[in-house]
N, C-alpha and C positions, 0 to 999 in steps of 0.2 A: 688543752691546758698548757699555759706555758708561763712561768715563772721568770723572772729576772734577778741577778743577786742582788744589786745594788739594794733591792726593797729589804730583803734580808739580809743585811749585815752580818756578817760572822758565819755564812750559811756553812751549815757540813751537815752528814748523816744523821747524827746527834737532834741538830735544832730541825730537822724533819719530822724524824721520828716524836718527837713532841708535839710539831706542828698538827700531825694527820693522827695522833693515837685514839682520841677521841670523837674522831669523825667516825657516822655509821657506816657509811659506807668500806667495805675490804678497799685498803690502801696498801697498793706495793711499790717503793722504790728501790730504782737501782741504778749503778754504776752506769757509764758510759761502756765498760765490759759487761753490763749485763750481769753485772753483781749484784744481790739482793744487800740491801745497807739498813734496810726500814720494810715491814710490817707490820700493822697497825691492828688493834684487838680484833676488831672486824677480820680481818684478811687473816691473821692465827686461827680466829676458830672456822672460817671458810676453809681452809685451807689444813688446817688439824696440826701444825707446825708450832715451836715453842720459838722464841726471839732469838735463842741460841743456834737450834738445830736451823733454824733457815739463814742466818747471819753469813753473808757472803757465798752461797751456794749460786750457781749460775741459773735464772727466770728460765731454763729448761725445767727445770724439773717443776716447773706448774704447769707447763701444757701435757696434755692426753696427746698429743700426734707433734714428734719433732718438727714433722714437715711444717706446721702452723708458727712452731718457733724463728724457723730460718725464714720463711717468707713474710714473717710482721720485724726482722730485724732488719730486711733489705726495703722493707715500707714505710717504716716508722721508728725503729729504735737504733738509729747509728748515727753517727757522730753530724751528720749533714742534715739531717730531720728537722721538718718544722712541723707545728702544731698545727692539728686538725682538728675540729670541734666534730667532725663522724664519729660515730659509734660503733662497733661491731662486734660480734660473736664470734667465741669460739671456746674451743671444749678446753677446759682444766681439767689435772686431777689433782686432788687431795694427797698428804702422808698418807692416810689408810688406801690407796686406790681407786675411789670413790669418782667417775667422772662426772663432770657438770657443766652446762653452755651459762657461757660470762660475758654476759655484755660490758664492753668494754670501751673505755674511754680514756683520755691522755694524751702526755706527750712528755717532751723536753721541759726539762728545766736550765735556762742559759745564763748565764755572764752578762753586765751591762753589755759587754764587746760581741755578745753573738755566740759564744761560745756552750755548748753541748758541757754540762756539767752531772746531771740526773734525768732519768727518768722515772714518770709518775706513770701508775696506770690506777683507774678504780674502776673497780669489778662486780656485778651486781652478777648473783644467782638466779639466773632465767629458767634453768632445767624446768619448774613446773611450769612456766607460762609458757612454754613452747612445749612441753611433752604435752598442756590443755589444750593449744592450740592443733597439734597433729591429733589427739585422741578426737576433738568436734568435728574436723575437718572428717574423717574418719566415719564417725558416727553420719554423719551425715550421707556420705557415699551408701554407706548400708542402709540408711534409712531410704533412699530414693531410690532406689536400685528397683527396679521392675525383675532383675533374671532371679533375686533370691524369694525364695518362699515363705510364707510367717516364721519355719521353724528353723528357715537357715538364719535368718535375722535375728532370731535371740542368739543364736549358736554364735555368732557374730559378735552381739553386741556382747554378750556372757566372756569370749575370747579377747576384745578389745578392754572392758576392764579388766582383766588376768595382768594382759600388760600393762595398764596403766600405772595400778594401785603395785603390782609388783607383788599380787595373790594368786597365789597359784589355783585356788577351787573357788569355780564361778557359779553360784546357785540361782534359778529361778523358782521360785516356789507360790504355791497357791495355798492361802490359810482358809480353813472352815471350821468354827468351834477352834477345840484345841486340838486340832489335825495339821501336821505341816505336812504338803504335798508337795513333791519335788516333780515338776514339770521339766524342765529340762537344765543341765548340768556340765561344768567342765572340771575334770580331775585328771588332775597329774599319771592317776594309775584307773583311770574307767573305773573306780570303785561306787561310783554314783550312779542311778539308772532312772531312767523317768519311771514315775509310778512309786517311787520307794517313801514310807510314810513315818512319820514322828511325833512325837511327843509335843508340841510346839513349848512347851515348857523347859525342855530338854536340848532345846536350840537356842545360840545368840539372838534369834530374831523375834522371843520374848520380848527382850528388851525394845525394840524397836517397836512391836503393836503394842506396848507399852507409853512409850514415850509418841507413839505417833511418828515419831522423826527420824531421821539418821541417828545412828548411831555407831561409834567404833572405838574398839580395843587394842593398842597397840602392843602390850605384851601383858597377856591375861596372869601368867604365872605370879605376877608383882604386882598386881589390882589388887582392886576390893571383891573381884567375883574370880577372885584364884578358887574355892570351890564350887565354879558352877559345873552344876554336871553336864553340861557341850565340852568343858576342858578334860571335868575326869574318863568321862567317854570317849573322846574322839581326841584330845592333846590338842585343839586349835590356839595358838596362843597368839592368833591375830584374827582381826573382826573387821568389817565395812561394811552395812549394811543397809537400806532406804525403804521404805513401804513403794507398796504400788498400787496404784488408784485405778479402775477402770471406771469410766466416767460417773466422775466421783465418788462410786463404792470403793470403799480397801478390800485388796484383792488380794496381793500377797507381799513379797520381799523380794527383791533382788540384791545379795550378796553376795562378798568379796573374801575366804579365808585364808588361811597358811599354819602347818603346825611351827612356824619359826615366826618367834616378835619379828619387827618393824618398825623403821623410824613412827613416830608420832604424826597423826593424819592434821595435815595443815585445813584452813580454809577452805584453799583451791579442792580437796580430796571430797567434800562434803558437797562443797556444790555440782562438781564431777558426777557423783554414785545420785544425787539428785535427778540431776539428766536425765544420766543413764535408764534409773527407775520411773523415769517420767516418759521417755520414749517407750519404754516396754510394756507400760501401760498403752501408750497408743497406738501399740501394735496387735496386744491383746483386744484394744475395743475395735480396731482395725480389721482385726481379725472376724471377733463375733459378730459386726455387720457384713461383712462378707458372708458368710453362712447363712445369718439369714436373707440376703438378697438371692446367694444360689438356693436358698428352701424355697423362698415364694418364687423363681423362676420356674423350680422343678413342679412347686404345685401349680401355676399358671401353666405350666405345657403339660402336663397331668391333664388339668382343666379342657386344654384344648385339644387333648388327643383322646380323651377319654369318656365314653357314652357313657351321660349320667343313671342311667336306667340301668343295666347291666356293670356298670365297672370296667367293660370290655374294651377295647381299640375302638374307635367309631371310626365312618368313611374313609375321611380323608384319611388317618392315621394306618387304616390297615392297606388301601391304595399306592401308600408311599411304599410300606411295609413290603408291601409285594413286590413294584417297583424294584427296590434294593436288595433282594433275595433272587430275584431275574435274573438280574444283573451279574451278583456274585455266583450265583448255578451256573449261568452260561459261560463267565470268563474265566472261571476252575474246573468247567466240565463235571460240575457235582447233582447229583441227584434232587430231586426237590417236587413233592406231591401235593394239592391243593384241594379243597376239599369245599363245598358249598349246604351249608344245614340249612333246614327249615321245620319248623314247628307244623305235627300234623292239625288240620280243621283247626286252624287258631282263629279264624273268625267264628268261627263257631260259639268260641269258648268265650269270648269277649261280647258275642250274643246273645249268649246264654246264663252264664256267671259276670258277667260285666268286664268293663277295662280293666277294674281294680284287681280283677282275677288274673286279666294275662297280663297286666304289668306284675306281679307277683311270680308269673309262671316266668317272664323277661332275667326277672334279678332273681330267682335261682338259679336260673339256667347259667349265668355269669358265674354266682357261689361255686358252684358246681364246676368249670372250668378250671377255674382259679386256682381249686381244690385238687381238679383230677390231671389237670395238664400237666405235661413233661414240660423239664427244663427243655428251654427251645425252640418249642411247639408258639406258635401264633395265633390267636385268635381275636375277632371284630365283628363289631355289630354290622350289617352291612345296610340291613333297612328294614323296620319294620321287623318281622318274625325270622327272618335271615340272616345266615352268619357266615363268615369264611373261618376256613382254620389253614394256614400254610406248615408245611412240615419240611423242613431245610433236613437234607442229608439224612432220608429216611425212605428204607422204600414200601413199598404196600403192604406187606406183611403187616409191617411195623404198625401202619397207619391205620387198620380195621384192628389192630386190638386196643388201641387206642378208642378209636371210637365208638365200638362195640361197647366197652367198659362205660363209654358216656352217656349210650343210648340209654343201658343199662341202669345207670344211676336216674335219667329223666323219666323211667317210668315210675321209679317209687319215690320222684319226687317229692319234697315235704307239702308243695301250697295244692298239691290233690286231697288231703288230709282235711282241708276247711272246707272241701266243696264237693258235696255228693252227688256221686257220679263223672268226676272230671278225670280225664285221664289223657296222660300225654304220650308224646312218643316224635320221633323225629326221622323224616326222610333226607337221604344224604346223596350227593353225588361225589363221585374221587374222581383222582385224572393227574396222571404224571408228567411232567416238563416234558414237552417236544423239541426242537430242534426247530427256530423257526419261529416258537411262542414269543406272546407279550403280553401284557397284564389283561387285554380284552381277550386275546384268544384263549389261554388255556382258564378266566372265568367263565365263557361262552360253553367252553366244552363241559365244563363242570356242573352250568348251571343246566345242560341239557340231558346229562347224568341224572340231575336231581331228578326232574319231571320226569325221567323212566323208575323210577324209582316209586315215587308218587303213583303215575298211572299203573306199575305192579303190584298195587295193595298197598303203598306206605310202609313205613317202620321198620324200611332195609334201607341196605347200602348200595348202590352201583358202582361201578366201575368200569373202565375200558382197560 
């Protein structure tokens, strides 16, 4: 901007201050010394100054950092200066202290002859469209981020509005009925904890599944809901609050409080806590499809690891099993006993009582595992009426009362009960980790265990 006097006759501080008083824009002029001569209503109330109290005080005391002062007087406000149509920021503070980014814009005002007579500057309040810009920017970083987890990303987003909004306690909550559920939380003094439950009546964010929409209070004490009981309970005297959608159910809230008022929530604050509630929605739906993709995974390897008939490990899954147990015995030097079952005369039973008999005698025998096994203990179908059972870090002792106890449970069986005269019972072979083993050899040894076992009258155990 640059003026010339000749346009205005009679030009001095006086016919400025008329000139710019009713422009919107904060208008500051000043001396060729950097004298304030003119402030404009706009720039009083940006600025918190009366026409008097700023009246010739030196344009320092509107920047937040001297150093911004001296190096925009050696770039633009001295006596040699000429007009720039650029823009630029930088920080003011207000009488009360208050800083704030001022886009700014100006220059000289000269002489027909060229001469440096005033400078103008006007100043627009950027603080929220750059504190919205760094807070998206922000959100963004946290929302793409693959190293944080669902639950550091609310923690996150919850921490990034704290700063935003200038609230100190950041709630995520879940509403059921009239249940507010507090999922996860930021407080000044940890007095919030997940799991902690309310009244939903008894919290500002009534109003919000109320209204459906945002809502906020900037100093509850001097409202219309100076007695709601969130204030007489808790003294919150400031509100920011947004529903949260998980695809498209209302889920819950995420809100912004403080027991200390706060400026009035502008536009920008409303579309902000928007976002906000709208990305934690999609981190929540983000979330419960995750879940269920790791359930139908675990039921898919379930599926494939697991013999439909007994419930048990099948082949492949108890082969691997073994494999990795080998592995870990031999390169820790740990103990490790393998065991091979078989049902006595089970053709028998399936000749006589039918299949439906020994698939019944199959999937107790499973119950029965399920039931009696030790944490630890391995067992799988291996084929047919044969099972292994591996036992990591256990030595024979250990492993015939174990199976003693299972023999025990297969003779009083429940599916002998439907079938008169069926009686079961099971030959076993044992065999402890050699020095030298691999999955064929010490089952080879095991399963020739069994057959001594068998050919000794059945319904014991062998062992080497």
């Amino acid at each position: 901007m640059e003026m010339i006097a000749e346009e205005l006759p009679g030009l001095d501080a006086r016919t400025l201050a008329q000139i710019f008083e009713h422009i919107e824009t904060a208008t500051v002029v000043a001396t060729i010394e950097r004298k304030i001569v003119c402030m404009n209503a706009a720039a009083r109330s940006l600025f918190r100054y009366s026409a008097e109290e700023i009246y010739l005080q030196s344009t320092e005391v509107l920047y937040a950092d001297k150093a911004d002062f001296i190096a925009l007087g050696k770039q633009r406000f001295h006596a040699d200066a000429n007009c720039t149509e650029e823009p630029y920021v930088v920080s003011y503070v207000s009488a009360a202290g208050d800083v704030f980014q001022g886009q700014t814009s100006g220059g000289p005002i000269k002489s027909s002859q060229g001469d440096t007579l005033f400078f103008v500057a006007m100043i627009q309040d950027e603080s929220a469209r750059i504190a919205a810009e760094e807070t998206l920017n922000r959100l963004h970083s946290i929302t793409s981020s693959r190293q944080l987890t669902f639950k550091e990303r609310i923690q996150a987003i919850l921490e990034l509005g704290t700063v935003h909004f200038g609230l100190p306690i950041g709630i995520f909550s879940q509403i059921s009925g009239d249940q507010y559920v507090i999922q996860q939380a930021v407080h000044p003094d940890d007095a919030l904890e997940e799991g902690m439950k309310f009244d939903l009546g008894i919290t500002y964010c009534s109003h919000v599944y109320q209204a459906d929409d945002v809502q906020g209070f900037s100093h509850v004490s001097e409202s219309a809901i100076a007695t709601h009981p969130c204030f007489e309970n808790f003294g919150l005297e400031a509100y920011l609050g947004a529903p949260v959608f998980v695809d498209g159910e209302r889920y819950g809230t995420l809100n912004f409080s403080s027991v200390c008022p706060t400026r009035a929530f502008i536009r920008q604050d409303i579309e902000i806590i928007r976002l906000l509630a709208e990305w934690v929605g999609h981190e929540v739906a983000r979330e419960h499809d995750l879940q269920a993709l790791e359930r139908a995974h675990y039921q898919m390897e379930e599926l494939a690891n697991t013999d439909k008939l007994t419930g048990l490990a099948n082949r492949n899954c108890i082969e691997k099993a073994l494999q990795d147990q080998l592995v870990y015995a031999t390169k820790y030097q740990r103990s490790m006993v393998v065991a091979v079952l078989d049902f006595d005369h089970f053709k028998t039973i399936n000749d006589r009582f039918g299949h439906q008999a020994g698939d019944e005698v199959l999937r107790c025998f499973g119950q029965l595992v399920s039931r009696l096994g030790r944490k630890g203990d391995f067992y799988g179908r291996w084929g047919g009426e044969e099972f292994i059972a591996l036992f990591p870090d256990t030595d024979m002792s250990g492993v015939f009362i174990a199976l003693e106890r299972l023999m025990d449970n297969v003779r009083v069986a429940e599916p002998i009960d439907h079938y008169d005269g069926l009686k079961l019972s099971l030959s076993i072979g044992v065999t402890s980790l050699r020095d030298g083993d691999d999955p064929e050899s010490i089952v080879r040894r095991a399963d020739r265990l069994l057959y001594q076992a068998k050919a000794s009258g059945r319904d014991q155990i062998q062992h080497d």
